[in-house]
C-alpha positions in Angstrom: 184.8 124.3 -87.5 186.4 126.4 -84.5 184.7 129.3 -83.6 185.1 132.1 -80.4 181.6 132.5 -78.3 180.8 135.3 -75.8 179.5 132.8 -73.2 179.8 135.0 -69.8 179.8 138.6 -68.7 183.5 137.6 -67.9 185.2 140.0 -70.7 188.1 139.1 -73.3 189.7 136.1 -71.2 186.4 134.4 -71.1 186.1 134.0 -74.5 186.0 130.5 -75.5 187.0 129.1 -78.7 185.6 125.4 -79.5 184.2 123.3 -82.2 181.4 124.4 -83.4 178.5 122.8 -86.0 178.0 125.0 -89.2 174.8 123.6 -91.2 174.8 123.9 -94.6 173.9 127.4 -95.9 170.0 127.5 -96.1 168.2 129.4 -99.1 169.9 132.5 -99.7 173.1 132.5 -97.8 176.4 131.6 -98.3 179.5 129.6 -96.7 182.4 131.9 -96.5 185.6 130.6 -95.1 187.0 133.1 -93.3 190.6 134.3 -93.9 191.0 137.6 -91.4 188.7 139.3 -89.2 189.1 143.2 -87.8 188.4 143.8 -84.7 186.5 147.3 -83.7 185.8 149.2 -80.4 182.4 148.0 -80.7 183.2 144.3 -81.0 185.6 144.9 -77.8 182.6 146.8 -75.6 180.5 143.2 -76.6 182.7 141.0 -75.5 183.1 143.2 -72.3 179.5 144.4 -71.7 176.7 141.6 -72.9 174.4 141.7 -70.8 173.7 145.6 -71.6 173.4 144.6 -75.2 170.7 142.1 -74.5 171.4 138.8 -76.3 171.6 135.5 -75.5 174.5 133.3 -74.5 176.6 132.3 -76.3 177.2 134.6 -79.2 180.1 134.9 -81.5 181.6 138.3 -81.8 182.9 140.5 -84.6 181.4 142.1 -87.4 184.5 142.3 -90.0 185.9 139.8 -92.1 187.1 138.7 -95.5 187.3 134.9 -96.6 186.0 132.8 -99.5 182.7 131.7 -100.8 182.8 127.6 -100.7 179.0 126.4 -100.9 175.8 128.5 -102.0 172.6 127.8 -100.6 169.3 127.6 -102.6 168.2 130.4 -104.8 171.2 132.2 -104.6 172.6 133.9 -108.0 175.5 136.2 -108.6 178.0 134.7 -106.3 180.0 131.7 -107.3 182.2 129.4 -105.2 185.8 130.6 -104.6 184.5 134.0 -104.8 187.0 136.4 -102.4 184.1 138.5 -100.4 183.7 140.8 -97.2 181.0 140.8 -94.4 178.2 143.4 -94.9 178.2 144.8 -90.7 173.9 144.8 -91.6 173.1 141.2 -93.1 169.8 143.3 -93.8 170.5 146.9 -95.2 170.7 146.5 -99.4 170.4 150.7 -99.8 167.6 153.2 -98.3 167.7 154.7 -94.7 168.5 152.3 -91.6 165.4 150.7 -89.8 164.8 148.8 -86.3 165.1 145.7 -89.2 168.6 146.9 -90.3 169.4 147.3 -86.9 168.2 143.5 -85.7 170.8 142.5 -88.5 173.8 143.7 -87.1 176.8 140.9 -86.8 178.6 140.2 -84.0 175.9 141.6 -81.7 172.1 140.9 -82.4 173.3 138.0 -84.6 176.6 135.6 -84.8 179.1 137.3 -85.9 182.6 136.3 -88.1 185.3 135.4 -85.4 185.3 131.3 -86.9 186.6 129.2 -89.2 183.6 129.6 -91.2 180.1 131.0 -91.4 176.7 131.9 -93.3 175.9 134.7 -94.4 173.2 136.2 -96.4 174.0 136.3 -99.7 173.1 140.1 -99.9 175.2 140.5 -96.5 178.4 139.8 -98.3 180.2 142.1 -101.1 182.7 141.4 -103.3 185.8 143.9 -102.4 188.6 145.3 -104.5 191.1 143.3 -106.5 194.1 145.0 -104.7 193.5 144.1 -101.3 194.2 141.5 -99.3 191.8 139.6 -97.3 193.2 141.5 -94.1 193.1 144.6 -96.0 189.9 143.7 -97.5 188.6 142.7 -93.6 188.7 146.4 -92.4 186.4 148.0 -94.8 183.1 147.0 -93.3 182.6 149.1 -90.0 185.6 151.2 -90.1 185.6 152.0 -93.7 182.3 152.1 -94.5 181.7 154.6 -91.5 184.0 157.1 -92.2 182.3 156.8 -96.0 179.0 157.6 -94.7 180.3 160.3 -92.3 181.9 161.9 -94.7 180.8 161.3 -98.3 177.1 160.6 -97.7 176.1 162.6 -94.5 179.0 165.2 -94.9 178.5 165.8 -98.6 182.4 166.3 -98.5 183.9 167.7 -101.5 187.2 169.5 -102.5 188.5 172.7 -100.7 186.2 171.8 -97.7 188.5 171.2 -94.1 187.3 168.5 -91.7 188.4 167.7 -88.1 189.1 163.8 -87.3 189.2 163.2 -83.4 191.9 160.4 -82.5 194.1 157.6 -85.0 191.3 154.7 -84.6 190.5 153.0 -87.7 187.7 155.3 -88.7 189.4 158.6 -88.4 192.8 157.1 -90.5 190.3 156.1 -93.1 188.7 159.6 -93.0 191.9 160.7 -93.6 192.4 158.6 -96.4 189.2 159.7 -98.1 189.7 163.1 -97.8 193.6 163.1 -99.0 191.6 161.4 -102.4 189.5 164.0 -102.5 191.3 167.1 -102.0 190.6 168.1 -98.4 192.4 169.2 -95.8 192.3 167.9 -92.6 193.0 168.6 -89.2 193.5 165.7 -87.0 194.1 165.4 -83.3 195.8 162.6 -81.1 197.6 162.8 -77.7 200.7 161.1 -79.5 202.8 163.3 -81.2 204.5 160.2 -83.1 200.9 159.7 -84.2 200.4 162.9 -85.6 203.4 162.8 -87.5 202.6 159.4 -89.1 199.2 161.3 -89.7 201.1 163.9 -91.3 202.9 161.7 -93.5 199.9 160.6 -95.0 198.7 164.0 -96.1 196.9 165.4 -92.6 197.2 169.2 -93.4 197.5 170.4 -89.8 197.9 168.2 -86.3 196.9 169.3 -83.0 198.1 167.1 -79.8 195.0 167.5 -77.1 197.2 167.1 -74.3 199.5 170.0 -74.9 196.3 171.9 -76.1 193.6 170.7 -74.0 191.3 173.6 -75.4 191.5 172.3 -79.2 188.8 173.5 -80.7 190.7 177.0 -79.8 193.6 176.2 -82.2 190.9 174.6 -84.8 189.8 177.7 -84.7 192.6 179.8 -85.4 193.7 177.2 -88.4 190.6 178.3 -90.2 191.2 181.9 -89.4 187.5 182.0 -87.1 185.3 180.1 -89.7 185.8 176.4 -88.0 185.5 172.9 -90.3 182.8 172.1 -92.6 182.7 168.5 -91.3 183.8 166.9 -88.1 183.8 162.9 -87.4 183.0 162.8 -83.7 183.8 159.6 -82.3 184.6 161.0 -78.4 180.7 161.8 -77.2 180.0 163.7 -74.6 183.8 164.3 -73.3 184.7 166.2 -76.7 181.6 167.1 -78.7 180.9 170.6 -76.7 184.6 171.4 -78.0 183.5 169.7 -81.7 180.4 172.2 -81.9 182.7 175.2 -81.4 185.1 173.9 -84.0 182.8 173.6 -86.4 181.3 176.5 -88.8 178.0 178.1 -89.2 176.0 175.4 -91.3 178.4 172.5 -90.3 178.2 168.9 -90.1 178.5 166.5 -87.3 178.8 162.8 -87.6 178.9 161.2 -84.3 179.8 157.6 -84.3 181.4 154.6 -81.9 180.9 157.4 -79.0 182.9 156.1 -76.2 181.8 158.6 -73.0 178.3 160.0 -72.2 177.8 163.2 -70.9 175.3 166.0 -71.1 175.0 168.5 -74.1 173.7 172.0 -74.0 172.0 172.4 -77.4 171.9 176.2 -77.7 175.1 176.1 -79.9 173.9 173.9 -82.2 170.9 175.9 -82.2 172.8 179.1 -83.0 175.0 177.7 -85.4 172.3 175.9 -87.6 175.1 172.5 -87.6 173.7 169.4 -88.0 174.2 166.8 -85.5 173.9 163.4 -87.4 174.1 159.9 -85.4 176.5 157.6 -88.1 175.7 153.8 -87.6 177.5 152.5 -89.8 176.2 152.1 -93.5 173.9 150.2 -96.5 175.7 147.6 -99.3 174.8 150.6 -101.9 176.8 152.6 -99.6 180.0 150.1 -99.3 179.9 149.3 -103.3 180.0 152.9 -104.0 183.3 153.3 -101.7 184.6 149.7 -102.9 184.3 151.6 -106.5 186.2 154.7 -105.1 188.9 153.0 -103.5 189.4 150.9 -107.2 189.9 153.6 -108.5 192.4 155.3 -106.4 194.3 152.0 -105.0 193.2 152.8 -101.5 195.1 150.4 -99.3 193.6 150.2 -95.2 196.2 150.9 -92.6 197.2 148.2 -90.4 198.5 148.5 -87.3 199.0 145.3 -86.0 198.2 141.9 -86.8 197.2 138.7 -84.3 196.2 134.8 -85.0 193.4 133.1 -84.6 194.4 131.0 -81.7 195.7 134.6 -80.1 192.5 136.6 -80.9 192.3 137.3 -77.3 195.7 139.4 -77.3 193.8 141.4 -80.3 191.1 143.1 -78.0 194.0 143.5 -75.4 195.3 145.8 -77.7 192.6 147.1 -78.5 191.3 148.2 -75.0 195.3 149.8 -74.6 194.5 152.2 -77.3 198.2 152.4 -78.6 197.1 151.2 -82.5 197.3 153.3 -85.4 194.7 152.1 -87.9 193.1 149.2 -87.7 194.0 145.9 -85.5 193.7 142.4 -87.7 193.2 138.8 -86.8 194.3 136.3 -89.4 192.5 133.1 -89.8 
């Protein structure tokens, strides 16, 4: 079984890919052969930062993937061999709030993650996904998807009629954008590509706003929602674009702030003033990811690729990734 390992602070071209053992599952987990992985920010910040995450050498990356059930281990009911399934990002988070025991659970960082041939999993950290997706489509619903759910659905409250601000065309903001076209909101989404924001447009993005020809944003957020602001705003920037996020959004507004990628300091007077609430997003509970499996049944949700990569080039994937040119999520196929 040939699996990648982080094995040095050396960054994506030290990754090594060997053989690897895989025991046989143990009581209640699973063997899933893997069939695509998605790659995430976070996944790329591993690979390139270990030692400030804190685990042990060597440790195999990613938290995403899709692939088949082919041995059960002891005790384990529900799940049958050749079952199609996806990678719960928390092998330990069934439904409830997250704990320090959630977060010990996490793939890809304070446990293996799904960048191999095959794996085990906990049989309650994998979930059957919809019948209309594929397995790479199927691989891009457990951070990506399943954050923009909770952002939006679960901490957000979202419902039709409200307006929302997405920051940038990564995978979580496209999939905000999906759920909020099946719900009925509009959204204003921003990008410093203006083919982006047509593309974004094209799949139901009610207004666009490119941040480098409009460097004060939140101004033109503003006069879209004639001086009220969004309801909701998915915040992935940090500290670089939240003071201009908290002046976009209304009185009473929500924040979800998630995969930040700058730090920064934050004067908290305006979230003070403008009773928003400011809600860290990491991620979300298998309650959460059957409820959105259900909703994107129902509506024949289909993620948004933007390119795909093979195993044996996994290292071009987080290239990519780290250039920032994707639309949508990045996929590597077993």
């Amino acid at each position: 079984m040939r699996a990648y390992e982080i094995v040095s602070d050396g960054g994506v071209d030290a990754l090594q890919l060997g053989e690897n053992f895989l025991a046989a599952p143990g009581p209640g987990e699973v063997r899933v052969k893997m069939h695509a992985n998605s790659i995430n920010y976070r996944d790329l910040s591993t690979i390139e930062n270990p030692v400030g995450r804190g685990f042990d050498y060597p440790r195999v990356p990613n938290s995403d993937g899709a692939g088949i059930v082919t041995a059960l281990g002891v005790g384990v009911s529900g799940l049958h061999v050749g079952d199609k399934v996806a990678s719960c990002f928390m092998q330990n988070w069934p439904a409830g709030g997250i704990t320090a025991e959630v977060q010990a659970s996490a793939l890809g960082g304070a446990v293996d993650g799904v960048l191999a041939e095959e794996v085990n999993l906990k049989a309650e950290g994998v979930i059957a996904y919809p019948d209309h997706l594929s397995f790479q489509e199927a691989a891009c619903l457990p951070c990506a998807g399943l954050t923009a759910w909770n952002c939006l659905m679960v901490q957000g409250d979202m419902k039709p009629g409200d307006t929302i601000l997405l920051l940038g065309t990564g995978g979580v903001s496209i999939f905000g954008l999906q759920f909020a076209a099946m719900c009925g909101v509009r959204v204003i989404i921003t990008s410093s590509s203006n083919a982006k924001l047509e593309r974004a447009k094209e799949m139901g993005a009610w207004a666009t706003i490119n941040y480098r020809d409009n460097p004060e944003w939140q101004e033109e957020v503003l006069r879209l929602t004639e001086g009220k602001g969004v309801d909701i705003a998915l915040e992935t920037g940090g500290g670089g674009t939240l003071p201009r996020t908290i002046d976009a959004v209304r009185i009473g507004g929500t924040i979800s702030l998630v995969g930040v990628l700058t730090g920064g300091e934050i004067n908290p007077t305006a979230i003070m003033r403008k009773s928003i609430r400011l809600q860290g997003v990491y991620v979300g509970s298998r309650k959460m990811f059957a409820d959105m499996n259900a909703a994107i049944s129902a509506n024949g949700l289909k993620p948004v690729i933007s390119e795909e990569y093979t195993f044996d080039n996994a290292r071009d994937a987080y290239h990519a990734m780290r250039a920032a040119g994707h639309f949508g999520k990045i996929v590597i196929t077993m």
